[in-house]
N, C-alpha and C positions, 0 to 999 in steps of 0.2 A: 796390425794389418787386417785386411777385411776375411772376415769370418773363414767363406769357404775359396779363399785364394786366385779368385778369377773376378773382374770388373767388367760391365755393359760400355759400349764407347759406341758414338755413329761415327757413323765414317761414310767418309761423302766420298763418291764415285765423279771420276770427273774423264770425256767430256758430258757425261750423261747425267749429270746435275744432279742426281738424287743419294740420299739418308737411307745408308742400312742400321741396324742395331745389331754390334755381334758382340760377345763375350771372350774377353783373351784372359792366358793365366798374369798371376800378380807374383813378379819376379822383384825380387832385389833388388835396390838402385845402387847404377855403378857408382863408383869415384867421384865426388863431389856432387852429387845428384838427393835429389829428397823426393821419398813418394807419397804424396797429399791422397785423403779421401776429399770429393767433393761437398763443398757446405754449396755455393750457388755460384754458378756460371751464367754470365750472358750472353746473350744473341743482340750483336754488332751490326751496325748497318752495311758494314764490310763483310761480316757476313752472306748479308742478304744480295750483294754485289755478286760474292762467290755464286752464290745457288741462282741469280738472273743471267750469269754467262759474261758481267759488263766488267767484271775482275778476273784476270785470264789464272787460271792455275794449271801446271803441268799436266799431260794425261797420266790416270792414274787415283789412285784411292789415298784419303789424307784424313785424319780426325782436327776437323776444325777446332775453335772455340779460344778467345785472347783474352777473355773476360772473368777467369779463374781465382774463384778464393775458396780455399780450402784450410782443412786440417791436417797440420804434419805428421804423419802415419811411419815413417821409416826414414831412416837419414841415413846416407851413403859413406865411407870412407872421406875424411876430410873435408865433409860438408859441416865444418860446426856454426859457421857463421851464415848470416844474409847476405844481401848485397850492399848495406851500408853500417854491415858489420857489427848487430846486434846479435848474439848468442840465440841459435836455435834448439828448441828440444820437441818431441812429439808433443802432442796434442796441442801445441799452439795455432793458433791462424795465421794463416800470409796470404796477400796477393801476390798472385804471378805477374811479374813482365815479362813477353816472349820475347823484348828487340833485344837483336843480337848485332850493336856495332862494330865496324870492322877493326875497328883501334888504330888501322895504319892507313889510311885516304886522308889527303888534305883537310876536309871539314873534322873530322877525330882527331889529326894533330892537330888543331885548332879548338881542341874540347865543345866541335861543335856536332857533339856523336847523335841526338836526336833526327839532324840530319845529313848521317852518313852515306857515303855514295856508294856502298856496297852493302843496304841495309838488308839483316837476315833475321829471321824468327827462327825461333826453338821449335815449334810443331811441323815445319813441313817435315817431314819425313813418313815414310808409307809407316804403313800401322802391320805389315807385317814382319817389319827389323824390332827386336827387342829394343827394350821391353817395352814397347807396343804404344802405350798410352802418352801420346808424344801433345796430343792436343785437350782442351776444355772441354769438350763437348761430352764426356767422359766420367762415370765413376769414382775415377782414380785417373791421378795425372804425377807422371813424373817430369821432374824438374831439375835444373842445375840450382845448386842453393846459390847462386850467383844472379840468378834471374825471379828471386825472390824476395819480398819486403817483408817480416812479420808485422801484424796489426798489434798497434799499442793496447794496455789492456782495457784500455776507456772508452774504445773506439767501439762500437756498433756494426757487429759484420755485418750486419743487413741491409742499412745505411752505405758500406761500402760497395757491397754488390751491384748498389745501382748507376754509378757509373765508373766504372773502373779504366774503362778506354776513354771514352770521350772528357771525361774530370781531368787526367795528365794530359791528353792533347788541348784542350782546352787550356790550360796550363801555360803550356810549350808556347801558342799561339801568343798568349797574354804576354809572356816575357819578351820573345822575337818584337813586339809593338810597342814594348816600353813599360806596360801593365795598364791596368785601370786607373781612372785618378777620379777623386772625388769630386761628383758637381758634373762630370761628360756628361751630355746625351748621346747614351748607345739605342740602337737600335741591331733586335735580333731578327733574323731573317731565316724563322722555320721554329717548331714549338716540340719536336720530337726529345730524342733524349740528350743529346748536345744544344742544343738549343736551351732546354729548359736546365742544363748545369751552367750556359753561359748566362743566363739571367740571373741565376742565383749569384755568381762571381763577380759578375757587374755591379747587382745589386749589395750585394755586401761591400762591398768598395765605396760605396756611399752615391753610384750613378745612379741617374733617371734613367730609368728603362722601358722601350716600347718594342714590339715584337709586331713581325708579320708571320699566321699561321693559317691553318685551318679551323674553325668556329664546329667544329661537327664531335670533336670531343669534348665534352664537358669535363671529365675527369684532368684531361691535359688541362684545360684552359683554367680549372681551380690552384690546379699546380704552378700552373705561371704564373699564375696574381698574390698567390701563398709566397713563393720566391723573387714577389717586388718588383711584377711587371708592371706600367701602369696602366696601357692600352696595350688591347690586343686586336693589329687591322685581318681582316679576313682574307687568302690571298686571292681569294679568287672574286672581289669586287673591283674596281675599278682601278686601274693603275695609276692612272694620273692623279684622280681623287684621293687615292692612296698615299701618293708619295706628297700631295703638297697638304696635307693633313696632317706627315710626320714634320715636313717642313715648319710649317705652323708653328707645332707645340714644339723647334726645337728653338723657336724666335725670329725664326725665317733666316736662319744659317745653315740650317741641313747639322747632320747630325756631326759630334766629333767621333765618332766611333760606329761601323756597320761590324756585322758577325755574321758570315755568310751558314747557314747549318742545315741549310733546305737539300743543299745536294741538288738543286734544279738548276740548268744551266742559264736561264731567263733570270735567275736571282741578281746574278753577280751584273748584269746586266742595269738592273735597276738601282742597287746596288750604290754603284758609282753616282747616280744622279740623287742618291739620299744624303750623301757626303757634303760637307762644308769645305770650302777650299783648307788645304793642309790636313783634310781627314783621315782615319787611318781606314783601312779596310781590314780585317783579318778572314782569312780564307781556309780553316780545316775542313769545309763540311762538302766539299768537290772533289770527292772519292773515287769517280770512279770513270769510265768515260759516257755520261750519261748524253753528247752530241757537242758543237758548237753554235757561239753565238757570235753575230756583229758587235763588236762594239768599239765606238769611236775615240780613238786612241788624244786626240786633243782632250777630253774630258782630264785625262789622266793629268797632262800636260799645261793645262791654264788654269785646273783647280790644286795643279801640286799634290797628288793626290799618294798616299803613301800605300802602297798592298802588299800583305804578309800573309804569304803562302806557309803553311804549316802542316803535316801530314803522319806526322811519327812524334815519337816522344822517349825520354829516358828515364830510368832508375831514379833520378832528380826528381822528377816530374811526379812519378808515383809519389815519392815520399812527400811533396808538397801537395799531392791531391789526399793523400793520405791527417794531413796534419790539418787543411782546409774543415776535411769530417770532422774531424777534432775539437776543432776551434768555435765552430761556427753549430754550438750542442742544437739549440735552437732552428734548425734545417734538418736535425734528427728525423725523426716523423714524417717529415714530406718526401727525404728521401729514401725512406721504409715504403713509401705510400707507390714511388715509385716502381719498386718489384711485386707491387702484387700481383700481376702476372705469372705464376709458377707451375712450373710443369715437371715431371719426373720423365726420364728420359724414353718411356716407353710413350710416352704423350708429344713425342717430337713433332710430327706432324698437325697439331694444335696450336703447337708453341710459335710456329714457323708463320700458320696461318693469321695468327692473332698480329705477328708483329706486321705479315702483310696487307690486312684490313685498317692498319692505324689503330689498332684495339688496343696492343699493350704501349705502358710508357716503355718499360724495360723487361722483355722478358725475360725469365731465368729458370735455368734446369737447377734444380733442390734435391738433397738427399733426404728421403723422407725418415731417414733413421737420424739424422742429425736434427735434435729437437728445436736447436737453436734458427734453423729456417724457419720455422713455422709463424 
């Protein structure tokens, strides 16, 4: 357990939208629970939803953060196992998964619990019910060992840090559509950090990949072309000139595959007219209520047009985003390259702003005593 018995956590104030940093004592984990120090947590674009007001959260104080890989620090009564039933013991790493499916809704008895209708995370709870550290954003985080994956020993926790959310949702999406197949023309539609996990997945799959982003980060757009983009359209040039450019280089069929990741509402819009009759649309990156758009529903209609809304993800889904890192040694590096944004949590307001300015790919809160961040 951590030295002097008490961990730093923010805790977000809500409706008043802001980050305190306060310190609570480091208690015990109950029954079935394990208490992780932090190796590196991410800042989620859900997140950034939370802290813009466009993702509604109770009034009230909460310790964010879904993005948690740590080290096992104390294991609870009856905690021996994970969640897919590997043996835990302290000083291992796990990532966390917060979703908490309800087990008994139509879609869970259909073991279709990623998208359950009464879906619940493990962090909402106030940070002043024991023992306290309910969310990511945190020091120290307790957890149900049931809401836990350990990392293989081969695996690169630094490499997993960088997308822990959006790699199983991304995931989730790929499956709900059928998966990737070798030879589509995908096009990605936003270059942030779902975006540039869906390039990498695409491209490992053995598809041609083109993306529409922003041209203003150079760091982003080396990362895309490194993960087997092969153009990248600027979004903010011409639409038309845009889209019949990707039309083009797909043969003048429009593409088999869009990946919506912009989170802009005008995407999903364009979106549809990128597609080839019978193409698939996949849609995780429409988080949050960012406005409406027109769009004309014949498009859907006379091009057959397939869309797969996906928003949440399961313990399945980790361990194949998990096995992805694995696999795929060679994307090592690039997605280390991804977190070097790092902040310790007295620098949250840096951290916050970096990922607002478009500056970080992934940022992430590090324990600067854990030498293996560095």
């Amino acid at each position: 357990m951590v030295k002097d018995k008490t961990a730093q956590a923010l805790v977000f104030c809500s409706p008043a939208r802001q980050f305190e940093l306060r310190r609570y004592p480091l208690l015990e984990p109950g029954p079935g629970q394990v208490g992780l120090t932090l190796f590196q947590s991410g800042i989620c674009g859900t997140d950034m939803h939370f802290l813009h007001g466009t993702l509604a959260l109770p009034p009230g104080e909460i310790v964010l953060g879904h993005e948690f890989v740590g080290r096992i620090d104390t294991i609870g009564a009856g905690a021996d196992c994970d969640a897919i039933g590997q043996k835990i013991s302290c000083g291992a790493l796990a990532i966390v998964c917060v979703a908490i499916p309800c087990g008994d809704c139509a879609n869970c008895r259909r073991g279709e619990t990623s998208s359950c209708m009464n879906f619940g995370v493990t962090y909402k709870k106030a940070p002043a019910d024991a023992p306290h550290l309910h969310g990511g954003f945190a020091e120290y985080h307790f957890a149900p060992a049931a809401n836990i994956v350990r990392l293989p020993a081969a695996v690169d926790p630094v490499a997993v840090s960088a997308f822990p959310c959006v790699g199983p949702t991304m995931m989730r999406a790929a499956k709900y559509s059928g998966g990737f197949r070798a030879g589509e023309f995908v096009v990605v539609q936003g270059t942030g950090a779902m975006g540039l996990f869906a390039i990498a997945a695409a491209a490992a799959a053995g598809c041609r990949v083109v993306a529409v982003g922003s041209m203003t980060n150079n760091e982003r757009n080396d990362l895309a072309r490194a993960f087997g983009v092969e153009q990248i359209f600027d979004y903010r040039a011409s639409r038309d000139d845009r889209v019949k450019a990707i039309r083009e280089l797909s043969g003048g069929n429009g593409a088999d595959v869009v990946i919506e990741t912009s989170g802009t509402p005008d995407s999903f819009v364009e979106g549809l007219d990128l597609l080839r009759i019978r193409g698939r649309y996949l849609v995780p990156g429409q988080y949050s209520n960012s406005g409406a758009v027109a769009v004309s529903p014949q498009l859907i209609t006379f091009k057959a047009l397939q869309i797969f809304g996906s928003g949440q993800y399961n313990l399945e889904d980790v361990k194949d985003y998990l096995a992805f890192v694995l696999t795929h040694a060679r994307l090592t590096e690039l997605f280390r390259r991804c977190t070097a944004a790092r902040f310790t949590l007295d620098k949250h307001a840096a951290a916050f702003a970096a990922v607002e300015a478009g500056q970080a790919i992934k940022a992430v809160f590090i324990n600067p005593a854990d030498s293996g961040a560095g």
